[in-house]
C-alpha positions as CSV (number, residue, x, y, z in Angstrom):
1,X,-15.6,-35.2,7.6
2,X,-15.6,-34.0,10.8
3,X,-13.4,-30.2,12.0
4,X,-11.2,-33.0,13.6
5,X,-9.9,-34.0,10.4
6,X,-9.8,-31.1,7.9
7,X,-6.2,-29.6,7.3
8,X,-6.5,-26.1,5.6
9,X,-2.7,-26.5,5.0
10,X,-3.9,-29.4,2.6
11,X,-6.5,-27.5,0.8
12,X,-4.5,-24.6,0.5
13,X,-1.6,-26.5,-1.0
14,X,-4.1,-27.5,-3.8
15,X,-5.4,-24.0,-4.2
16,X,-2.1,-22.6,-4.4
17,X,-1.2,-25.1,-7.1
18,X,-3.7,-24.5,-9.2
19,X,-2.7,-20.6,-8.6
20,X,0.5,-21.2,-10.0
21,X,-0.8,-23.9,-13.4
22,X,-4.0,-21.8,-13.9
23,X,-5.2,-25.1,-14.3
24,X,-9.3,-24.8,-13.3
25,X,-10.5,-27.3,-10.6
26,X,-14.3,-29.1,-11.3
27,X,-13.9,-29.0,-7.1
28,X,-11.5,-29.8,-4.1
29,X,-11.1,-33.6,-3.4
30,X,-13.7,-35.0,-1.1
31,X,-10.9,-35.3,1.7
32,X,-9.7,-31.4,1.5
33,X,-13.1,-29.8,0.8
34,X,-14.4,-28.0,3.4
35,X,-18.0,-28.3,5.0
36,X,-18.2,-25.1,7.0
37,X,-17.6,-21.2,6.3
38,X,-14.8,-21.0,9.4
39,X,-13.4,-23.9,7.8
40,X,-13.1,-22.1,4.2
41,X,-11.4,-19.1,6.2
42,X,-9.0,-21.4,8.0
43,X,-8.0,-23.2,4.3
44,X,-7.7,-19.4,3.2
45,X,-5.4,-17.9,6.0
46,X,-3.1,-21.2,4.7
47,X,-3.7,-20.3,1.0
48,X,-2.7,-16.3,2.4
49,X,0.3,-17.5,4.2
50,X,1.4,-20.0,1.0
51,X,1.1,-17.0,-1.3
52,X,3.6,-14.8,0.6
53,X,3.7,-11.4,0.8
54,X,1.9,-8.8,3.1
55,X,-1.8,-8.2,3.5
56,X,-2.8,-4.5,2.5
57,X,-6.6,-5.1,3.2
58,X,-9.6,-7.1,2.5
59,X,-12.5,-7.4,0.1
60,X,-16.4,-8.3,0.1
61,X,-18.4,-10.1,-1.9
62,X,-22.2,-11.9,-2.2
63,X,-22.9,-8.8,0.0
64,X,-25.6,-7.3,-1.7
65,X,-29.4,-8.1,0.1
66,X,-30.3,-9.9,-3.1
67,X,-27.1,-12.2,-3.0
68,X,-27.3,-12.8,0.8
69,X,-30.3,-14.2,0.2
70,X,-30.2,-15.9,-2.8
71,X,-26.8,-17.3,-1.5
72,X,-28.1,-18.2,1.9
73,X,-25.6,-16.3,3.6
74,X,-26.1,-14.0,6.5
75,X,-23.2,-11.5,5.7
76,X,-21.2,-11.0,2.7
77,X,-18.2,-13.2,1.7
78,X,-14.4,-11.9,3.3
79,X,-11.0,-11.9,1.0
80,X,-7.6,-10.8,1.9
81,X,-5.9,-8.3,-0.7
82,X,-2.2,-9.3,-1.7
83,X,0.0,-6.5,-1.9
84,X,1.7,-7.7,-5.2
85,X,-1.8,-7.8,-6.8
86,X,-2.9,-4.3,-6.3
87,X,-2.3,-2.0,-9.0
88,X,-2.9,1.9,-10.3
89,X,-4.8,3.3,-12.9
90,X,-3.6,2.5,-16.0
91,X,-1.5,-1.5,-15.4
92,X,-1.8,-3.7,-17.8
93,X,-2.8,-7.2,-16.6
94,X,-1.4,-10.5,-18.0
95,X,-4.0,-13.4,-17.5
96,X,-4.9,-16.6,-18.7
97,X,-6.4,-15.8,-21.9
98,X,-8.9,-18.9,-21.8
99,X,-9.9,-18.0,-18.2
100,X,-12.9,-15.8,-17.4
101,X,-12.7,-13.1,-15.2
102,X,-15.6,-10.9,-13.8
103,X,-15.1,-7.4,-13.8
104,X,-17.0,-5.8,-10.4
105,X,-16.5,-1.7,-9.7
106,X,-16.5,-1.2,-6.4
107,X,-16.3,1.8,-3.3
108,X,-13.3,1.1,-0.9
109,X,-11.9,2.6,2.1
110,X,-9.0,2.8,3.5
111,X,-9.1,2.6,7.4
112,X,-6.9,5.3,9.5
113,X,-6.7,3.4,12.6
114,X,-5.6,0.2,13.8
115,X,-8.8,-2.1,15.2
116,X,-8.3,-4.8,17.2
117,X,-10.9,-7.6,17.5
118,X,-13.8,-6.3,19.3
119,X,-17.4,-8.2,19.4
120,X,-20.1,-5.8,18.4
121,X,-18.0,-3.1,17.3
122,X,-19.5,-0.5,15.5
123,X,-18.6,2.0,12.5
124,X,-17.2,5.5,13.9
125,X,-16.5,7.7,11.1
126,X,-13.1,8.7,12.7
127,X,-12.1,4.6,10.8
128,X,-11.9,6.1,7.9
129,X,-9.0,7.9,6.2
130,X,-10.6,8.1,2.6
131,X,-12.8,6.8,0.2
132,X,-11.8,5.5,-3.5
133,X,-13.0,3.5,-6.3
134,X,-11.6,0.0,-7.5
135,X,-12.3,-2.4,-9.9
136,X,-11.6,-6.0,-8.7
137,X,-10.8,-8.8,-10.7
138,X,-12.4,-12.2,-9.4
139,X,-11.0,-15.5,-10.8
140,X,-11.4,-18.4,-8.9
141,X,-9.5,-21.5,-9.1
142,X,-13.1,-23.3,-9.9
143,X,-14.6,-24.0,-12.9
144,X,-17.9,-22.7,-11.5
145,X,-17.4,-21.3,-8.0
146,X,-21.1,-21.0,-7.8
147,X,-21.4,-24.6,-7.4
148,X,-18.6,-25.5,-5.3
149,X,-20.2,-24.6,-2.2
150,X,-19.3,-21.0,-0.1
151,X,-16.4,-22.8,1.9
152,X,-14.7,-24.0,-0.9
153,X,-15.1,-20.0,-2.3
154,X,-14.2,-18.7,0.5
155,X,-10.9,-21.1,0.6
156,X,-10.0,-20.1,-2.7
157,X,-9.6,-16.3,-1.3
158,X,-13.3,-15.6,-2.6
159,X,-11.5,-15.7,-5.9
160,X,-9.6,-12.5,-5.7
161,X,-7.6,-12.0,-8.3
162,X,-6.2,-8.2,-8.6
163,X,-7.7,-4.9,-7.2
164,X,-7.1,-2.0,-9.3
165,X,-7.3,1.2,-7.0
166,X,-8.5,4.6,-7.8
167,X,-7.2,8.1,-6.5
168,X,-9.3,9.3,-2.9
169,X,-12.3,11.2,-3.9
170,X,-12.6,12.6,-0.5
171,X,-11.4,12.3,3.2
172,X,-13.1,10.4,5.7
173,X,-16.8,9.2,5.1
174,X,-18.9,11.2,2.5
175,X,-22.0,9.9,2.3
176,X,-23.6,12.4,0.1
177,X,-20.2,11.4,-2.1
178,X,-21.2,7.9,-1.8
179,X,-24.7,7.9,-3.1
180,X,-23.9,10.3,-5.8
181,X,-21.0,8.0,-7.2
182,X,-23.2,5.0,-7.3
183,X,-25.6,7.0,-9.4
184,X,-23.4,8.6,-11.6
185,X,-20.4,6.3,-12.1
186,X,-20.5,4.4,-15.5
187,X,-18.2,1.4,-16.7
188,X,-17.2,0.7,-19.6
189,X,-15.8,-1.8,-22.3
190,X,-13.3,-1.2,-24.8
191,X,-14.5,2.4,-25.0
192,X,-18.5,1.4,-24.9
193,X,-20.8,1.9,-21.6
194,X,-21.0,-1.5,-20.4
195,X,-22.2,-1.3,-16.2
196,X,-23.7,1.1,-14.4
197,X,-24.5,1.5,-10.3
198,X,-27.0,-1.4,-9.2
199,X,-30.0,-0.2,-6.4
200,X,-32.3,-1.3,-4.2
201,X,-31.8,-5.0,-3.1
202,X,-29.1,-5.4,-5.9
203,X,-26.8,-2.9,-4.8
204,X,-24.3,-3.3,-1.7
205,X,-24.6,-0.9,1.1
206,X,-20.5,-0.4,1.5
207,X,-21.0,0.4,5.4
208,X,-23.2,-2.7,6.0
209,X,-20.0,-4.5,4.1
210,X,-17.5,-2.5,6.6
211,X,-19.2,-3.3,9.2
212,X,-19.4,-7.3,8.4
213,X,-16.0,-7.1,8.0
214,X,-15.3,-6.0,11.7
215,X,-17.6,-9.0,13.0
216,X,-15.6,-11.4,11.1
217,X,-12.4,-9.9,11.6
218,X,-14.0,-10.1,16.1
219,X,-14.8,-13.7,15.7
220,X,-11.2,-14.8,14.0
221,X,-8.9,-12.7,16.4
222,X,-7.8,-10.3,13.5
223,X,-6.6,-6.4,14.1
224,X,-7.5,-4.6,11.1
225,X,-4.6,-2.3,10.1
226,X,-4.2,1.3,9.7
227,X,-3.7,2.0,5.9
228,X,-5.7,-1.4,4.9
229,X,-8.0,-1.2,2.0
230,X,-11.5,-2.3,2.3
231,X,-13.1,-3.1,-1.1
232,X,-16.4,-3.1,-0.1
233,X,-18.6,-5.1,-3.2
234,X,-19.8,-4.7,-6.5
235,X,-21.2,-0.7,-6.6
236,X,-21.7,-1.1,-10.7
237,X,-23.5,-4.7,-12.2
238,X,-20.3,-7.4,-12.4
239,X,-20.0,-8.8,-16.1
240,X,-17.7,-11.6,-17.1
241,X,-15.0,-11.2,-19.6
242,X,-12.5,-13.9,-21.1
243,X,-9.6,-13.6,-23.7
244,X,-7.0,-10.4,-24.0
245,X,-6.8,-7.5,-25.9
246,X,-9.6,-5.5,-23.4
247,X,-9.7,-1.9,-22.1
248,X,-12.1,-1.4,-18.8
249,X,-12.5,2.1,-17.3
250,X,-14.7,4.1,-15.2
251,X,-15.6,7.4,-15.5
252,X,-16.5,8.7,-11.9
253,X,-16.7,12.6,-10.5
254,X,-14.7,14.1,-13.5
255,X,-11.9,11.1,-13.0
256,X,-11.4,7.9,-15.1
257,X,-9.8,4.6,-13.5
258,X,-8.2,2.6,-16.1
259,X,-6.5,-1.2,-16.5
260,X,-6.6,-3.5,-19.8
261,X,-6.3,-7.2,-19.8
């Protein structure tokens, strides 16, 4: 299949359907899969657009050193946040009880400035309004999106499935704040310790995922928007879970972030 004949409206329109069965795909039909990342993106702006709504950021993922490489990639995976499916401390979350979903703790920022596309732009600190915590919810429309390919992943919105955001822990960039809450922070299942922060090649540097996200966001002609949230990659080890009836929280800085499924 060459770029010639790949319509990301057609693979979105699958996507999108299996969004709304909850059906889980094996993978895309040969004549909608795509071969290339850009492709992927282009199927996922469609999927975006299909699924309505405003965009109130972005998320990361396969952005740790470890994952990049294992992965083959050479920067971390880029999501777009629904509005609708961002939530506060404390939501309940109706899912498919016989889908699994992995749970992955993560720093995000929110940006204070608009940024237009820009090749080779680089962090200032003056981007950044605040710095929280999240818990995203991944779900993909795949069966295994490990074997699907990364375009296919990245197509299905890098399987983003709700972000659950935290209060600001502090203004602007802290990055004394930062490394302290990836020691500290501690995640936990229905009341037990489950997760705790990843390091060395395991854990995600959330600048080096910031600043990924303003390459990609040069290359496809995309301001990033005041106010947009920036979930920057798993800061505690992601677990799966599957079936109902689950508390997650984490306990960060004297604060607890909370959702059940």
């Amino acid at each position: 299949m060459t770029d010639s004949l790949f319509d990301p409206a057609a693979t979105a329109s699958i996507l999108a359907g299996a969004w709304a069965s909850g059906e889980l795909m094996t993978a895309l039909p040969i004549t909608a899969k795509p071969e290339t990342l850009e492709q992927g993106y282009d199927a996922q702006d469609a999927l975006f657009t299909l699924a309505g709504g405003a965009r109130a950021g972005w998320k990361l993922g396969v952005g740790s050193p470890a994952a990049m490489r294992n992965g083959n990639l050479s920067r971390p995976l880029i999501g777009q946040l629904q509005r609708s499916r961002l939530h506060g401390s404390g939501i309940h979350l109706n899912l498919p009880a016989d889908s699994p979903v992995t749970i992955e703790c993560e720093i995000a920022f929110v940006l204070d400035r608009d940024l237009p596309p820009l090749a080779g732009r680089t962090l200032d600190p003056l981007d950044i309004r605040s710095t929280c915590v999240t818990f995203e919810l991944v779900r993909s429309r795949f069966v295994d999106r490990k074997v699907v390919g990364w375009p296919s992943f990245a197509a299905d919105n890098v399987g983003f499935e709700a972000l659950v955001v935290g209060q600001s822990i502090c203004e602007g960039l802290d990055l004394e704040a930062l490394h302290e809450l990836a020691r500290t922070a501690v995640v936990s299942l229905n009341g037990s310790p489950k997760a705790k922060g990843l390091s060395g090649d395991a854990a995600t540097d959330p600048l080096a995922s910031l600043a990924a996200l303003y390459s990609h966001a040069a290359e496809r002609g995309v301001t990033l928007r005041a106010g947009d949230i920036v979930s920057t990659g798993a800061m505690c080890a992601p677990f799966d879970i599957q079936g109902t009836g689950h508390v997650l929280s984490v306990t960060y800085f004297g604060k607890t972030l909370t959702f059940s499924i």
